[in-house]
Biopython code that builds the backbone (N, CA, C, O; Angstrom):
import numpy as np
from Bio.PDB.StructureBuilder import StructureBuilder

atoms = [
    (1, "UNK", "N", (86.334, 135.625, 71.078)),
    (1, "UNK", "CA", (87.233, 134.505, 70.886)),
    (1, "UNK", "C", (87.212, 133.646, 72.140)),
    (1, "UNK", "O", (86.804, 134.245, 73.136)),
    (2, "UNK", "N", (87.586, 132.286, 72.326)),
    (2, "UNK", "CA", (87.167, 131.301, 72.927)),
    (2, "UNK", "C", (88.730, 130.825, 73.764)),
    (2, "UNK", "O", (89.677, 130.258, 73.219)),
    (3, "UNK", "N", (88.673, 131.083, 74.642)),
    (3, "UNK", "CA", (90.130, 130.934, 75.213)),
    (3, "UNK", "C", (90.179, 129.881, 76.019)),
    (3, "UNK", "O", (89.283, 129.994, 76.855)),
    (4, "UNK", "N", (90.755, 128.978, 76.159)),
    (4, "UNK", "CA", (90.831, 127.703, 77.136)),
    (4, "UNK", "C", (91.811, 128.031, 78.578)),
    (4, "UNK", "O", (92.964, 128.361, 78.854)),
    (5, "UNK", "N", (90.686, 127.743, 79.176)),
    (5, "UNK", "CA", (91.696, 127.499, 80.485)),
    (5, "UNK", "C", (92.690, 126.562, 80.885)),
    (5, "UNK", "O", (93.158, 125.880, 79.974)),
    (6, "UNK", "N", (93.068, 126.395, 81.894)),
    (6, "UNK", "CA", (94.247, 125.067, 81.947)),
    (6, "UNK", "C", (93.243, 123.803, 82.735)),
    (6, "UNK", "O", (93.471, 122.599, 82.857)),
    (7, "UNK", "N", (92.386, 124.408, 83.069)),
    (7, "UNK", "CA", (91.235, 123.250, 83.209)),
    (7, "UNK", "C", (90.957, 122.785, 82.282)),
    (7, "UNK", "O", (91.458, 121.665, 82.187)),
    (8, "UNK", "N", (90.247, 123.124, 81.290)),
    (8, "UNK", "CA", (90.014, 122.534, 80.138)),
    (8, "UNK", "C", (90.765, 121.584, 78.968)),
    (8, "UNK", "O", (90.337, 120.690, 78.238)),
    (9, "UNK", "N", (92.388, 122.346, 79.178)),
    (9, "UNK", "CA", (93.469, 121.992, 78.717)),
    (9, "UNK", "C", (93.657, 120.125, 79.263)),
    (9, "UNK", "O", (93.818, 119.112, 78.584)),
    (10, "UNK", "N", (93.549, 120.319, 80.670)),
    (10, "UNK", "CA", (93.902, 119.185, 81.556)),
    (10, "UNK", "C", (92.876, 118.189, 81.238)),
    (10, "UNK", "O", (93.063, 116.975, 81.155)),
    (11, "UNK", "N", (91.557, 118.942, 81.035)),
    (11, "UNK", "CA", (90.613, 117.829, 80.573)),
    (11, "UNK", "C", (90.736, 117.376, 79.480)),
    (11, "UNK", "O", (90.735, 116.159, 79.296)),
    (12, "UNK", "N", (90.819, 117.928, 78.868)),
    (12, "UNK", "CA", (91.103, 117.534, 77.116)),
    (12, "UNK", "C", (91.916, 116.202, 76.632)),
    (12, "UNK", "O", (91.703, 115.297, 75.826)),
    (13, "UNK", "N", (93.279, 116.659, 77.821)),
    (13, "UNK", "CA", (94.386, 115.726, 77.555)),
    (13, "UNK", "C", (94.386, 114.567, 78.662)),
    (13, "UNK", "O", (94.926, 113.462, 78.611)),
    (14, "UNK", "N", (93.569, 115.190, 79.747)),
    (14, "UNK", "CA", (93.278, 113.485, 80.526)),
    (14, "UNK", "C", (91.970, 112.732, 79.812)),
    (14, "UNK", "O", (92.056, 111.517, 79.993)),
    (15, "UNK", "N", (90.994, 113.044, 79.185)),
    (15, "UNK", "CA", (90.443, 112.216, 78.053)),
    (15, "UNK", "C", (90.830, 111.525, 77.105)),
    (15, "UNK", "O", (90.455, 110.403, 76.767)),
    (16, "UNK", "N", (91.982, 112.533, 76.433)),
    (16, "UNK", "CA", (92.894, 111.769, 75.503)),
    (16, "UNK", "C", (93.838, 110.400, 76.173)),
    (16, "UNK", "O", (94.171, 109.442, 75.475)),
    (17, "UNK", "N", (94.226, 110.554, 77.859)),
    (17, "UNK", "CA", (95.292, 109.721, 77.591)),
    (17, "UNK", "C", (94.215, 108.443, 78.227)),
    (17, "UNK", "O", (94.756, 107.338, 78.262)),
    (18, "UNK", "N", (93.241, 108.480, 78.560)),
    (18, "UNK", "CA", (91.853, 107.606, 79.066)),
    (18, "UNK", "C", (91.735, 106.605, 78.013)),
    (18, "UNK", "O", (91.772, 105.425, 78.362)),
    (19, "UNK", "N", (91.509, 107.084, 75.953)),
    (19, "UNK", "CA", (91.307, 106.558, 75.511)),
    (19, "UNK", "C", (92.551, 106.094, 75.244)),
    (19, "UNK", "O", (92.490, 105.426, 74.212)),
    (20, "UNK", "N", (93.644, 106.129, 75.680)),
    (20, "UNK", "CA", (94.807, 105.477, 74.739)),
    (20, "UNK", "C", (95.322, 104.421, 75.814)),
    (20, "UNK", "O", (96.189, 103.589, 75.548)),
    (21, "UNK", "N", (94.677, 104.542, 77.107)),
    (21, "UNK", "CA", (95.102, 103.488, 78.294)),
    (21, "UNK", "C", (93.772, 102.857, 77.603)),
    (21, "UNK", "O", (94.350, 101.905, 77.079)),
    (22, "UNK", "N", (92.809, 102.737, 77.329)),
    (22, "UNK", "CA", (91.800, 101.856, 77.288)),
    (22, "UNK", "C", (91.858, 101.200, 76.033)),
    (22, "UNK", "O", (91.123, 100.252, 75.759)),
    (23, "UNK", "N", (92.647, 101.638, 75.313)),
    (23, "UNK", "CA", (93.244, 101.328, 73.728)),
    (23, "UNK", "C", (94.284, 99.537, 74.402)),
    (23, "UNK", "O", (94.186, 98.317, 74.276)),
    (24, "UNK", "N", (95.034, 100.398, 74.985)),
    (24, "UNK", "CA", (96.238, 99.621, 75.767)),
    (24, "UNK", "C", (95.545, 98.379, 76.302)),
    (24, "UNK", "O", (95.947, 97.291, 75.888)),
    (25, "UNK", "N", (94.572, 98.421, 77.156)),
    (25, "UNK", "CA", (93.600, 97.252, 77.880)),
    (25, "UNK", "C", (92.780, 96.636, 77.097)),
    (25, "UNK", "O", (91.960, 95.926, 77.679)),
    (26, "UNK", "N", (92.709, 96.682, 75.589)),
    (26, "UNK", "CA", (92.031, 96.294, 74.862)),
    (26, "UNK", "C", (92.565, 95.354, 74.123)),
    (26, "UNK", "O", (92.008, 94.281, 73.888)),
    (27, "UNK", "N", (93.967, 95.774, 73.599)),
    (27, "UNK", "CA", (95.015, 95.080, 72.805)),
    (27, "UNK", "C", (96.002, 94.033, 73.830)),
    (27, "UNK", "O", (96.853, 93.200, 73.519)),
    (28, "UNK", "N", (95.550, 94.417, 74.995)),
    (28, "UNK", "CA", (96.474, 93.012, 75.904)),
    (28, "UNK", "C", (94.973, 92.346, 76.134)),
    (28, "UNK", "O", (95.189, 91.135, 76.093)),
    (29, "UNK", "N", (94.078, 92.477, 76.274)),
    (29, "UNK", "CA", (92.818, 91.481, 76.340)),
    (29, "UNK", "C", (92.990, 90.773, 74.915)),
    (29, "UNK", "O", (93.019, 89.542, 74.905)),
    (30, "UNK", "N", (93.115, 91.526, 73.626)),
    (30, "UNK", "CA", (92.810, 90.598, 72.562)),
    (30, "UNK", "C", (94.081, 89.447, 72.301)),
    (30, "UNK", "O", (93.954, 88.297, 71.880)),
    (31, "UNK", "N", (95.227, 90.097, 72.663)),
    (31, "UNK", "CA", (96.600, 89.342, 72.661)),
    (31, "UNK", "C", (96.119, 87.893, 73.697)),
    (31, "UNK", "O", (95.994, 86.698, 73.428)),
    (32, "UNK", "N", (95.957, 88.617, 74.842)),
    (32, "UNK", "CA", (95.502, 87.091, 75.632)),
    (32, "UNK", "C", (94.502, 86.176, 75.376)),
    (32, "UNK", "O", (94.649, 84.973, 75.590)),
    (33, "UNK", "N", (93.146, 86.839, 74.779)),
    (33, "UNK", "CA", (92.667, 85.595, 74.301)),
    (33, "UNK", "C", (93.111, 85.118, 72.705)),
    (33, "UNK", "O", (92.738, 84.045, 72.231)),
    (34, "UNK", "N", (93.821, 85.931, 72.090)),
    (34, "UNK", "CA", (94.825, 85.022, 70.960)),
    (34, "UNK", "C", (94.583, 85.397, 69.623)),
    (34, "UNK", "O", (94.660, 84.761, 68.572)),
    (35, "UNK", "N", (94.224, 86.745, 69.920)),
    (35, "UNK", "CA", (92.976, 87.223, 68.529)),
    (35, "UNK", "C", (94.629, 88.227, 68.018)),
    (35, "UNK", "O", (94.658, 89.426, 68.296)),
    (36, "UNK", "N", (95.417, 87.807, 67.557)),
    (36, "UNK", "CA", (96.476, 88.703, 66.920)),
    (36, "UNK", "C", (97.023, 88.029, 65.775)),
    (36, "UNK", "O", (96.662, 86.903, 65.430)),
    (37, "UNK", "N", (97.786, 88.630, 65.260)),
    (37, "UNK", "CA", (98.264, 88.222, 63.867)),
    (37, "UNK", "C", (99.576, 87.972, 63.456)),
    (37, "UNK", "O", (100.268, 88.895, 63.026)),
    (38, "UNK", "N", (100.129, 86.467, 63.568)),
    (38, "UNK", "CA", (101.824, 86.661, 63.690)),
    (38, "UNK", "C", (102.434, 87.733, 63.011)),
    (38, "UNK", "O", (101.676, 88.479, 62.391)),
    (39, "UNK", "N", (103.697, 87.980, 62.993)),
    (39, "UNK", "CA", (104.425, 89.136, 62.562)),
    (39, "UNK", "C", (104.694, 88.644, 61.207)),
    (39, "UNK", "O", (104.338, 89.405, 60.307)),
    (40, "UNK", "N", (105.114, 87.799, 60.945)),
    (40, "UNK", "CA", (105.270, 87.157, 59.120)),
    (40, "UNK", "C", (103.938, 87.641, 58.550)),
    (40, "UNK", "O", (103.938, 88.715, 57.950)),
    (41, "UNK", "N", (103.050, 87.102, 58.652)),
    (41, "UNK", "CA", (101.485, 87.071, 57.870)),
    (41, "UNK", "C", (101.901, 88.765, 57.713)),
    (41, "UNK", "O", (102.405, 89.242, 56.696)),
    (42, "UNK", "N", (101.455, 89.791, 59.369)),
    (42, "UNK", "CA", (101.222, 90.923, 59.042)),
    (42, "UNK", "C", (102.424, 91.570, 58.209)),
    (42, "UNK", "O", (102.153, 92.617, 57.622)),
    (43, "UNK", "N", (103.338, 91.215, 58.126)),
    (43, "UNK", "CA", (104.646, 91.886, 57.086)),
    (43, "UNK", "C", (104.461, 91.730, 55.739)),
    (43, "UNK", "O", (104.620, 92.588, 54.870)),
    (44, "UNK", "N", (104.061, 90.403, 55.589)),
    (44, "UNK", "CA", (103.641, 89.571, 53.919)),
    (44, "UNK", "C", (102.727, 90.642, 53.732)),
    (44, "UNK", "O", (103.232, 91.495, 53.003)),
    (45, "UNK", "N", (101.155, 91.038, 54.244)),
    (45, "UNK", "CA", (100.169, 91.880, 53.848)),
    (45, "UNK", "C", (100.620, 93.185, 53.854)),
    (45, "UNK", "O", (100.214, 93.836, 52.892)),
    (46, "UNK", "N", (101.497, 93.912, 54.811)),
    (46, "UNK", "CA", (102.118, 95.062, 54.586)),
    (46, "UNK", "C", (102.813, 95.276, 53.049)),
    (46, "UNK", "O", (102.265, 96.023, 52.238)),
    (47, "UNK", "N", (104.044, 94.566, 52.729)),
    (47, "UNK", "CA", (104.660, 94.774, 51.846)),
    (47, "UNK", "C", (103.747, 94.131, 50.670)),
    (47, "UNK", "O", (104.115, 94.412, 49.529)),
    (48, "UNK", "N", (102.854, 93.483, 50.773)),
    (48, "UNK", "CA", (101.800, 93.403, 49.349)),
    (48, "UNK", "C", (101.353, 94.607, 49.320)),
    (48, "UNK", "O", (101.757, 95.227, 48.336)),
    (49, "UNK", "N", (100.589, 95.262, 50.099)),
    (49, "UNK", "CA", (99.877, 96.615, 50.171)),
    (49, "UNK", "C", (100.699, 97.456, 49.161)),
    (49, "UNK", "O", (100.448, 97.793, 48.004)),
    (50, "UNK", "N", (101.893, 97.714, 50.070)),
    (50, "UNK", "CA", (102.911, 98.759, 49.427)),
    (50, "UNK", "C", (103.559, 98.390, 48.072)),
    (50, "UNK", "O", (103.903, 99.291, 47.306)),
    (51, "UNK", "N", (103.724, 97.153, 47.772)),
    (51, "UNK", "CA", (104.010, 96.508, 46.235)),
    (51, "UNK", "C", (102.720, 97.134, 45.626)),
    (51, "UNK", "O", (103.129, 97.978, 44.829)),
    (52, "UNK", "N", (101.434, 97.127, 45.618)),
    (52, "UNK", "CA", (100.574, 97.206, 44.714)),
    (52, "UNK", "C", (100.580, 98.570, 44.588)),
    (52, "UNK", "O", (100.598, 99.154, 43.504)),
    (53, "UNK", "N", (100.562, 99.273, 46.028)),
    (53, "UNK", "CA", (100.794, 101.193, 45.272)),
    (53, "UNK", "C", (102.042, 101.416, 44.662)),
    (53, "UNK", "O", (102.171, 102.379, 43.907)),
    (54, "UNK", "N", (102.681, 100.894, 44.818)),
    (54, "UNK", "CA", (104.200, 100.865, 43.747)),
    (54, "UNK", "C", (103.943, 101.068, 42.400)),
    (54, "UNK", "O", (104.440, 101.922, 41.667)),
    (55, "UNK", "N", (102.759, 99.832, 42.016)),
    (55, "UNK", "CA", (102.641, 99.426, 40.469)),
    (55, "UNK", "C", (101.262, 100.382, 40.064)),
    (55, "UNK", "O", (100.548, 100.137, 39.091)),
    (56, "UNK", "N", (101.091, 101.282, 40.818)),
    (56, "UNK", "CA", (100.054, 102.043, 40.320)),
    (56, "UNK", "C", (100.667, 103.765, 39.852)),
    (56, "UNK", "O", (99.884, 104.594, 39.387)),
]
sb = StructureBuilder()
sb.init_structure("model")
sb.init_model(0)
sb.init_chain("A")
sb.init_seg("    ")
for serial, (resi, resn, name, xyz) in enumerate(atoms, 1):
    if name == "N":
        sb.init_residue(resn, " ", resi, " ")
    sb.init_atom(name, np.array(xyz, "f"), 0.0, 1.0, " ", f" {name:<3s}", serial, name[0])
structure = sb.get_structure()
């Protein structure tokens, strides 16, 4: 059986939080150059989504 150390542990989860800061630097780059989607539009397409699995 395959037992993890707390090294491994630490790596695991400082990879994980690498991609979620680089997630973070990605979505304030696209916000600043203007590539986002007002909050009306994305709510209108949300609650269409969820209206149509309603009627299914």
């Amino acid at each position: 059986m395959f037992a993890r150390t707390q090294a491994d542990t630490d790596a695991v989860s400082a990879e994980r939080e690498i991609k979620i800061i680089d997630g973070i630097k990605q979505s304030i780059g696209d916000a600043a150059a203007g590539r986002v989607v007002p909050h009306e539009q994305a709510m209108a397409e949300l609650y269409a989504v969820i209206g149509e699995a309603e009627e299914k």
